[in-house]
C-alpha positions in Angstrom: -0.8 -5.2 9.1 3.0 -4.9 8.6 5.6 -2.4 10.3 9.2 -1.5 8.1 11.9 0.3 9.1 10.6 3.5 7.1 7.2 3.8 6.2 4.9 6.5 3.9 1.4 7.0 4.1 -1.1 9.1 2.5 -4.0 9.8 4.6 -7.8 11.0 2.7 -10.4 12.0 5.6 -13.8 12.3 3.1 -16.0 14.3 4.4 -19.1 15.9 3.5 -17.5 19.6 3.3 -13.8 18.9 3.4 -11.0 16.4 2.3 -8.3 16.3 4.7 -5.1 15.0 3.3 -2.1 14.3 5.2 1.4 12.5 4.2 3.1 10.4 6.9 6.5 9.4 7.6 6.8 7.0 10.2 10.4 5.9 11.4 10.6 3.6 14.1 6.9 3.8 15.0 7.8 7.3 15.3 4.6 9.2 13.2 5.6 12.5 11.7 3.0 14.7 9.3 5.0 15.7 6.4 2.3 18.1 4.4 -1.2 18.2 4.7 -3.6 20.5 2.4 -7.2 21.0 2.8 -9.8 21.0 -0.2 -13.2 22.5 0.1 -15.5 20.2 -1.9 -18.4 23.4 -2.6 -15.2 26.1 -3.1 -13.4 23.7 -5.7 -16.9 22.7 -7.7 -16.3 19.0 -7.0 -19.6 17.2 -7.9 -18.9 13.8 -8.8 -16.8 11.0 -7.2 -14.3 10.9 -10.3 -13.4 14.8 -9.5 -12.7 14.2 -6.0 -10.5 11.2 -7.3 -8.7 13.9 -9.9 -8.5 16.8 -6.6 -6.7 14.3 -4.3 -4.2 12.6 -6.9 -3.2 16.3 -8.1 -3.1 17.4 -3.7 -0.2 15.2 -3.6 1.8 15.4 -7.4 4.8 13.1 -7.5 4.3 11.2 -4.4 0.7 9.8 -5.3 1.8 6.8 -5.9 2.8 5.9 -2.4 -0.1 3.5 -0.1 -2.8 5.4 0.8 -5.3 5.2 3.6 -9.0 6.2 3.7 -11.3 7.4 5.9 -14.8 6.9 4.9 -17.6 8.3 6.7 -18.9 6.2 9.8 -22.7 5.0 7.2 -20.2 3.2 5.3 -19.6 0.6 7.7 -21.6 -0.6 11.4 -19.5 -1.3 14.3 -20.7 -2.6 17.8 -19.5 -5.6 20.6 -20.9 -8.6 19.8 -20.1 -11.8 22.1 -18.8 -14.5 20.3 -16.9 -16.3 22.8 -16.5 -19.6 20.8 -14.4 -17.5 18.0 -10.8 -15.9 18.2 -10.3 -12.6 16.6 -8.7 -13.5 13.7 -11.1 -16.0 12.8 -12.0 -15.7 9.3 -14.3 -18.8 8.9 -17.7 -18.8 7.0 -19.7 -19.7 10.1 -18.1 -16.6 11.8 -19.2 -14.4 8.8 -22.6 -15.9 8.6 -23.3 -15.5 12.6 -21.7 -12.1 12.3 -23.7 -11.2 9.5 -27.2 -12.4 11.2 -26.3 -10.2 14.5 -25.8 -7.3 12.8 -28.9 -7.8 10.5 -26.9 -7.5 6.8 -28.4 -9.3 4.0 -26.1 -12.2 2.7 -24.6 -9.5 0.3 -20.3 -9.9 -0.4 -19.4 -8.1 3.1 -15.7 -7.5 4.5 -15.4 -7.9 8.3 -12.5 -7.0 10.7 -12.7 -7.7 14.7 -11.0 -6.9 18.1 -10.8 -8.2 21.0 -12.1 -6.8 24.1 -11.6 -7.1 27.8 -15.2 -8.4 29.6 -17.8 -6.1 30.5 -20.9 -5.6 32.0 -22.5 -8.6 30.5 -20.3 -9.6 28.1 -18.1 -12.5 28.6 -16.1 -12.5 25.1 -16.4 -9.0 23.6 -15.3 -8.2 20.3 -15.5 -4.9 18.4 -16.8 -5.8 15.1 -16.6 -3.8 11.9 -18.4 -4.6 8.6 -18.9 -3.3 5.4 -20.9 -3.9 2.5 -18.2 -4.3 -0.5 -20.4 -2.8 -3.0 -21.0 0.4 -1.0 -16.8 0.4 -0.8 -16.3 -0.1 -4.3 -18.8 3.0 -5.2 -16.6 4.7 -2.8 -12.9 3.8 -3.9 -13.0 3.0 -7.5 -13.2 6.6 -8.7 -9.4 6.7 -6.2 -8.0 3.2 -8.2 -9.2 5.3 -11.7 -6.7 8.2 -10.6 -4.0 5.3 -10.2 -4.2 5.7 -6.7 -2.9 2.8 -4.5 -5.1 2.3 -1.7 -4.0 -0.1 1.1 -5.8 0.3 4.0 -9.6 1.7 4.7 -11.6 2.1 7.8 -14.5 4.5 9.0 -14.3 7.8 11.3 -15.2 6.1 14.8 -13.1 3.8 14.1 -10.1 6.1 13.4 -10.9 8.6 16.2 -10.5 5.3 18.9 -6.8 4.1 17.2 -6.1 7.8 17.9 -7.8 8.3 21.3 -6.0 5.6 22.8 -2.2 6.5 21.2 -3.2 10.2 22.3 -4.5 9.4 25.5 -3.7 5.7 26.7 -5.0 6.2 30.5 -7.9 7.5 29.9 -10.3 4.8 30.8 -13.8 6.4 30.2 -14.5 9.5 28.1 -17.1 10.6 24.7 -15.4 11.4 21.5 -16.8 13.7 19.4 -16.1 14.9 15.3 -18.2 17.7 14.7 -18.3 17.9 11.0 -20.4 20.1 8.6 -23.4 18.1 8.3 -22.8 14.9 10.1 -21.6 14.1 13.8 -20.3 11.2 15.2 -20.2 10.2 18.9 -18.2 7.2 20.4 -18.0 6.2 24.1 -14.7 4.5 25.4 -15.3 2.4 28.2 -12.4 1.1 30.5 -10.3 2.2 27.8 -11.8 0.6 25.0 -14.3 1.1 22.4 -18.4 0.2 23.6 -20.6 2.3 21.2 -20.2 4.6 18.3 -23.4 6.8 16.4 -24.1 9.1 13.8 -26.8 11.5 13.7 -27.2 13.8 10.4 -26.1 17.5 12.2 -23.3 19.3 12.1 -21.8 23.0 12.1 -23.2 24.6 8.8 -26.6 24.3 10.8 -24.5 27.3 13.2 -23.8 28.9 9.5 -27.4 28.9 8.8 -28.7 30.6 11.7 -26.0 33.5 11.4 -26.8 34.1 7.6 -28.7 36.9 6.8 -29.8 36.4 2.8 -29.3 39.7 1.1 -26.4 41.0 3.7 -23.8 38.3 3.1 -22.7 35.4 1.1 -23.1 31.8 3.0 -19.3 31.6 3.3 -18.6 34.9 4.0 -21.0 33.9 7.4 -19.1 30.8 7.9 -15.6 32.4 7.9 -17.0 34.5 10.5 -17.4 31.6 12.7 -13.5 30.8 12.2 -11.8 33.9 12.7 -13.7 35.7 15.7 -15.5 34.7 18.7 -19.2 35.0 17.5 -20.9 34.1 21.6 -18.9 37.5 22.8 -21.1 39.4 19.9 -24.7 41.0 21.5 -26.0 40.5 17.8 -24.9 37.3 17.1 -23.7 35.5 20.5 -27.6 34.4 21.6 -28.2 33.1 18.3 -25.3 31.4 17.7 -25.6 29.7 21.4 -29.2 28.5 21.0 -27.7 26.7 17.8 -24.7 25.0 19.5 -26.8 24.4 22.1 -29.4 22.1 20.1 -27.1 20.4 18.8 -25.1 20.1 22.3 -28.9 18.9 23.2 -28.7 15.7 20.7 -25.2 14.5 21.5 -26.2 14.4 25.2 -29.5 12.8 24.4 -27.5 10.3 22.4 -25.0 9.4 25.3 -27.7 9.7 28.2 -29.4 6.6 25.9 -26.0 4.7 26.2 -26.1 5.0 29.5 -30.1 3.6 30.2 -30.2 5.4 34.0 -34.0 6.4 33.5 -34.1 7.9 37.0 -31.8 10.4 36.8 -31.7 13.6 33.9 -29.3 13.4 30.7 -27.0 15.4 32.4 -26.7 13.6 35.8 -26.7 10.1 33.4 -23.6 11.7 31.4 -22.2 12.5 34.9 -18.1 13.5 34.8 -17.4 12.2 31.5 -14.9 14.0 30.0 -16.2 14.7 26.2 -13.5 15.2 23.4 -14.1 17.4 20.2 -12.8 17.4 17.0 -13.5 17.5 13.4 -13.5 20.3 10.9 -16.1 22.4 13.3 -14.0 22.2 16.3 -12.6 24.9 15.1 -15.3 27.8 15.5 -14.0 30.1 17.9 -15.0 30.4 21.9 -16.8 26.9 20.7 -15.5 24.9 24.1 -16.1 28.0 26.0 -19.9 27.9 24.8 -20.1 24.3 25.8 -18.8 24.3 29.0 -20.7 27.1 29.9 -24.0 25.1 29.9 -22.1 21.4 31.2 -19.8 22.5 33.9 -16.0 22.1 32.0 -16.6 18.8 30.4 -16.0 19.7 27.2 -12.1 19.8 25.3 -10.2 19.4 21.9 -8.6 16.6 21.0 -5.2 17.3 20.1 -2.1 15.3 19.4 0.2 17.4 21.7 0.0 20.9 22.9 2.3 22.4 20.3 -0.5 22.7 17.3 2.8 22.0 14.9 1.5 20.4 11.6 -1.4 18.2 11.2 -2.0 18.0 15.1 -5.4 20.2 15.3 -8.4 18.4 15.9 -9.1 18.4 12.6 -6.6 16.2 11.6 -7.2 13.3 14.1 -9.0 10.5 12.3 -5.7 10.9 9.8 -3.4 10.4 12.5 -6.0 7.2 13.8 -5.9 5.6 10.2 -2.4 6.3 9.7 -1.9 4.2 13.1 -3.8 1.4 12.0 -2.8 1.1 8.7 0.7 1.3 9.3 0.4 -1.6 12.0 1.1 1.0 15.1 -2.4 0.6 16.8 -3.5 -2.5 17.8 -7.8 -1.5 17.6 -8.4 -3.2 14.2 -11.1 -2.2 12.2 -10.2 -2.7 8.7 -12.7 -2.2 5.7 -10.7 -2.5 2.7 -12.0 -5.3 0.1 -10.5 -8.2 -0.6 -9.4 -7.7 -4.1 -7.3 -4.8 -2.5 -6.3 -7.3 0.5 -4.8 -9.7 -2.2 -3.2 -7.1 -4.7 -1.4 -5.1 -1.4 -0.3 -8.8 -0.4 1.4 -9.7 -3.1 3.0 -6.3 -3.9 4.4 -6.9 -0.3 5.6 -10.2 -1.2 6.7 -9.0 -4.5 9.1 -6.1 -2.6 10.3 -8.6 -0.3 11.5 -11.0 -2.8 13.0 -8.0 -5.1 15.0 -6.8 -2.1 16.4 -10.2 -1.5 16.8 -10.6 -4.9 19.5 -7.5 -5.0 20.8 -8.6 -1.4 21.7 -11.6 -3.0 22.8 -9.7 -6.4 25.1 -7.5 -3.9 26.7 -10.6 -2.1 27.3 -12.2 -5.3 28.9 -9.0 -6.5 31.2 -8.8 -3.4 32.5 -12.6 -4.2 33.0 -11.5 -7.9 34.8 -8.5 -7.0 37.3 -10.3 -4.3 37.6 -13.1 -7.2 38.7 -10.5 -9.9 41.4 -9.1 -7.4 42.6 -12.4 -6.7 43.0 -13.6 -10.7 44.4 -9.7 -10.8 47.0 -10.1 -8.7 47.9 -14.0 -9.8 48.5 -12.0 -13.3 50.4 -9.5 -11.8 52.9 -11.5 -10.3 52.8 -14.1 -13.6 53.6 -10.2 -15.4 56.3 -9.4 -13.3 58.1 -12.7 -13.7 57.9 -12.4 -17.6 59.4 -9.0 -16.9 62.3 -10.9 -15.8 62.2 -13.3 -18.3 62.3 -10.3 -21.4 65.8 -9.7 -19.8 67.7 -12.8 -20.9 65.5 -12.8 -24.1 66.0 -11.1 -26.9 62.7 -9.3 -27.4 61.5 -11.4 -30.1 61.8 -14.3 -28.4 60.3 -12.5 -24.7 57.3 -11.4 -27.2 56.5 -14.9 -28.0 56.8 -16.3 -24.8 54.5 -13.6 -23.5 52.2 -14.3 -26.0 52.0 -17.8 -25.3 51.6 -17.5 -21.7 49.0 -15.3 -22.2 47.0 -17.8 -24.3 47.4 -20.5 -21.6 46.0 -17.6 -18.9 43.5 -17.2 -20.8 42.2 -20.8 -21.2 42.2 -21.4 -17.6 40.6 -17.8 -16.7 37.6 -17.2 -19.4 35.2 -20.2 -18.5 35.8 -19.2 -14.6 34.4 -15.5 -15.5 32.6 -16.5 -17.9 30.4 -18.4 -16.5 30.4 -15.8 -13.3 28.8 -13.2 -16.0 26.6 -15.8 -17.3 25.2 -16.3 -13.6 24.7 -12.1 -13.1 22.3 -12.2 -16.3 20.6 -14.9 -15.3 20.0 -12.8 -12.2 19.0 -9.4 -13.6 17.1 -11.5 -15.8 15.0 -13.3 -13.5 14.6 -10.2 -11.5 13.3 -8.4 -14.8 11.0 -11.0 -14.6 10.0 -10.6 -10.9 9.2 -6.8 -11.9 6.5 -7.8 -14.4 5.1 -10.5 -11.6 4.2 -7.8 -9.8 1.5 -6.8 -12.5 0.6 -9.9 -13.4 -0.6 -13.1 -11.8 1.8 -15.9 -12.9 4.2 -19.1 -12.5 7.4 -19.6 -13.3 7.8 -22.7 -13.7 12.0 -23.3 -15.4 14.0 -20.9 -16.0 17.1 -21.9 -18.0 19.9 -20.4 -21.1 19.1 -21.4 -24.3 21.6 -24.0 -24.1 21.0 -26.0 -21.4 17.1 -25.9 -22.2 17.4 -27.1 -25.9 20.0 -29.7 -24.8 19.3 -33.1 -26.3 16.7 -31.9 -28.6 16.4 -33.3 -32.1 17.0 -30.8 -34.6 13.6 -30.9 -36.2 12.1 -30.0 -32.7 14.2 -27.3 -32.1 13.6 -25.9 -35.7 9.6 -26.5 -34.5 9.9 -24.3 -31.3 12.1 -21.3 -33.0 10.4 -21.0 -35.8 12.4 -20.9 -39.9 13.7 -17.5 -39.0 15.3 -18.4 -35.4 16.8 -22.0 -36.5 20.1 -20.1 -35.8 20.7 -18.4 -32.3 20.8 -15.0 -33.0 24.1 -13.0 -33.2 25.9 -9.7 -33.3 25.9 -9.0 -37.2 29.1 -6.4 -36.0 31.1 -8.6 -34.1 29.5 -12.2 -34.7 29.3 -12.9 -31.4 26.8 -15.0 -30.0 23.8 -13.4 -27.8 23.3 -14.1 -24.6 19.2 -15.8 -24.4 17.2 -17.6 -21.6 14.0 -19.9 -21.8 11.4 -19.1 -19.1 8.4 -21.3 -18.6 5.4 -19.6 -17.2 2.0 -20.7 -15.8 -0.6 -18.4 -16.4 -3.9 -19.4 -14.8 -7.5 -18.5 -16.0 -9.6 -19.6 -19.6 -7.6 -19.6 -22.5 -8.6 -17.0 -24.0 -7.9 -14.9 -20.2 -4.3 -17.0 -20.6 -3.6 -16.1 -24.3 -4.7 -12.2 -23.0 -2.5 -12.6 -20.1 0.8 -13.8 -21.6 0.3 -11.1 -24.5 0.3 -8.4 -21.9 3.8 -10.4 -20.4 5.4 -10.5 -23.3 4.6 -7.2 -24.5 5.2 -5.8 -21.2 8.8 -7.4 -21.2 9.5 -5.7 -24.9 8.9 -2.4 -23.9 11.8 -3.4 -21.6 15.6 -2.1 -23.3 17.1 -5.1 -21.8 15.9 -7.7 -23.8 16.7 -7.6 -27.6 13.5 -9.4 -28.5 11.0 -11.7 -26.7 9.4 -14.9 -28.3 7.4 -17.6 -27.7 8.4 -21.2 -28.2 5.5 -23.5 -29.8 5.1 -26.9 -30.2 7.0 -27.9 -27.6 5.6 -31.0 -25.9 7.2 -31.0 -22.5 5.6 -27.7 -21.9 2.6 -29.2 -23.1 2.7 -32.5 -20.7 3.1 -30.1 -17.7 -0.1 -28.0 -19.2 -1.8 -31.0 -18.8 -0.6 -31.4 -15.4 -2.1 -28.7 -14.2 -5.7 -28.3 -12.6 -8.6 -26.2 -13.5 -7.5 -24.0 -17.1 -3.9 -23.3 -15.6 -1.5 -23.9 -18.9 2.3 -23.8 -19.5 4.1 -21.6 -21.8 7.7 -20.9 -22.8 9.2 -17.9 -23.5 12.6 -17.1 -25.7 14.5 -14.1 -23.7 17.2 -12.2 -25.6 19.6 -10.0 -24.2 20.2 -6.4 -25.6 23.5 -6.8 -25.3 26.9 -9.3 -26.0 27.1 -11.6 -23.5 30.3 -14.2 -24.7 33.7 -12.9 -24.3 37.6 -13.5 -25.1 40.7 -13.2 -22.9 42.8 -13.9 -26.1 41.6 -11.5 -29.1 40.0 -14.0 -30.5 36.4 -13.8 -32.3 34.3 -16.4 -30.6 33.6 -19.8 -32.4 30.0 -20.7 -33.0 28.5 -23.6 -31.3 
């Protein structure tokens, strides 16, 4: 992943009761919540995928269209060690996928795979945490998202998030049990000298608490859940035994689940768990006297997981696998474990290399515009000193004969001044023009190929050709009908890749996109041009060239001397 100076993320926890959304501002690898909100997926009505889309795109308003980073629930990926010591980390090879994929026991469906490497243990000579997904299951998943125009960038799973964020959170802890408690799912990992060993899921969570409180007929389900939030439930003779038997079934599996990891078959779950410290979070951390309850049958082993002890913003429990993605996505972590497809991979890529090259694009727009400046005080003071010495001149003179010798001096300025800024204008549209042009690149997947003015490109061109390429009604450059100056125009060539009747689509959706845009005065394409054609047949596969005329909006020629400009 990639670090910048400033960084924004939008963070969607999906879970099966709530959507946890956080904003991130990260300065410096500094992370800093900057909102979060909430939404109850049974209180809000959200039945279908495309509404959840519609509820986290309206969450966040204006800034929706900043990256955004999901967490999934763990089914939609499997993550364990595998030892693979013959391959490196970042080893994306088919071999490593098919060996990957026959460990883990997927079929040869379209998978996405991410890995890290571990120190040895136990066994294990090469360990590496490996994370894979089945595309089609993430497609189902983020599709209705891309529908809302949301830009996700980064993806990964619950246990996955929960270790980036253990291990920024707590970095010398070397063994301990993470736990999210959510409504109806839980998720258990166990860290293991400090990394990752084992993550599960088991189909429980805290509305099973909520069930055994709720009396039909007394109270409304959520009126009984509430209850669970705002006071402690275990102190109550009514409720406090049968909310404790609950908690303590379920505090019954989770043990169960980390005695297994464990195999000591001579010794009980607890004494197998022994002193492991066990971490709780998730949207049921919450209930209150909860950690009480559990330590009272475990002996203090039980805590929250929070990111510091001042509960400011989007640092309860709740909001830890947010802060865990928001660490791996933004680079920050260094446990990878990234699900997002590779359609997604490719179309954050090349906006990435699309912003770099804009921003050197206008680095290189501002050092030209620093030269131009010093040059235009220079030539500003040469005329002021050339003004001040006709000033003396007019004083011998009578002033007809001072206005004529000013006049003519001017003209010979003039001559020697307009090709120099000339063609330094001339080279500042070719720049915002190209860098109109790297705008729509970022939307569409071409080439270019040339990019030249209208003059230099239809240099030594027959007549008849040139008449070919314009078309009857262009045979003439275009002009100011006000002023009868000449428009400024360039001639891009583009490749556009694909079949041609994907091409033709393509460079219809360029051109049109480049209309819509006020600079240009028109757009056009050239036909029948054979170079273009030779380099179409240059290509491989069903790449082709074509050539675009780009007229400027506005008047590009000028005069120094008053003059109307003479056509070519």
């Amino acid at each position: 992943m990639f670090q910048t100076g400033k960084q924004t993320w939008i963070v969607v926890d999906i879970g099966s009761r709530w959507i946890k959304c956080v904003r991130y501002v990260i300065r410096r690898g500094l992370v800093e919540a900057s909102g979060c909100q909430k939404i109850d997926i049974q209180e809000e009505g959200l039945l279908s995928a495309e509404e959840i889309g519609e509820a986290i795109r309206k969450a966040f308003g204006p800034v929706a269209g900043e990256p955004l980073a999901l967490v999934l629930p763990n089914d939609a990926a499997v993550s364990q060690v595998m030892d693979l010591p013959e391959y490196s980390p970042d080893d994306r090879s088919s071999q490593f996928e098919e060996e990957v994929l026959d460990l883990i026991g997927l079929s040869r469906a379209r998978c996405v795979y991410d890995s890290t490497k571990l120190k040895a243990f136990g066994g294990y000579r090469d360990p590496k945490w490996i994370t894979v997904a089945k595309e089609e299951t993430l497609s189902r998943r983020i599709s209705p998202l891309l529908g809302q125009g949301l830009r996700v960038e980064a993806a990964t799973t619950t246990g996955n998030a929960l270790v980036a964020a253990f291990k920024e959170i707590h970095p010398k802890v070397e063994d301990a049990c993470l736990v999210d408690l959510g409504a109806t799912q839980s998720t258990i990992v166990r860290i293991q000298d400090g990394q990752p060993v084992q993550v599960a899921t088991f189909a429980e969570g805290g509305e099973k608490w909520t069930e055994a409180l709720h009396e039909p007929g007394t109270e409304a389900f959520d009126e009984a859940e509430a209850r669970l939030f705002q006071s402690d439930l275990f102190a109550k003779p009514e409720e406090g035994p049968v909310l404790r038997a609950a908690v303590e079934a379920w505090r019954s599996r989770v043990s169960e689940q980390i005695g297994e990891w464990f195999k000591d078959a001579d010794a009980t779950v607890d004494e197998q768990v022994g002193d492991v410290q066990i971490f709780l979070l998730g949207g049921y951390s919450a209930v209150k006297g909860l950690i009480g309850a559990l330590n009272g049958s475990t002996g203090g082993r039980w805590c929250a997981l929070e990111h510091n002890a001042s509960q400011t913003e989007g640092t309860a429990p709740i909001w830890t696998p947010a802060y865990g993605a928001v660490l791996m996505a933004a680079g920050i972590s260094r446990h990878k474990a990234s699900i997002l497809p590779r359609s997604l991979v490719k179309m954050r890529q090349r906006r990435l290399n699309s912003d770099r090259l804009r921003k050197s694009t206008v680095y290189l727009f501002l050092v030209l515009a620093v030269f131009l400046i010093g040059a235009i005080f220079k030539q500003r003071a040469r005329l002021d000193s050339l003004t001040t010495a006709n000033q003396q001149a007019r004083a011998t003179l009578s002033e007809i004969e001072a206005a004529a010798a000013l006049l003519e001096q001017r003209d010979v300025l003039a001559e020697r001044i307009e090709p120099i800024v000339g063609a330094q204008l001339n080279s500042i549209h070719s720049l915002a023009t190209f860098g109109k042009l790297l705008q729509v690149q970022r939307d569409f997947d071409f080439t270019v190929t040339r990019f030249s003015d209208r003059r230099t490109y239809f240099r030594g061109m027959d007549a008849r050709a040139r008449m070919d390429a314009l078309g009857e009604s262009e045979q003439d450059e275009p002009t100011n009908q006000s002023s009868q100056r000449r428009t400024q125009a360039f001639v891009v060539e583009l490749m556009v890749r694909g079949s041609q009747s994907e091409r033709l689509q393509a460079l219809g959706q360029i051109v049109g996109s480049l209309r819509e845009d006020s600079y240009f005065l028109n757009v056009d394409r050239l036909v029948g041009l054979q170079f273009t054609e030779e380099r179409s047949k240059e290509t491989t596969g069903g790449d082709a060239v074509y050539a675009l005329l780009l007229t400027l909006a506005e008047e590009q020629p000028f005069s120094l001397r008053g003059e109307e400009t003479e056509n070519e």
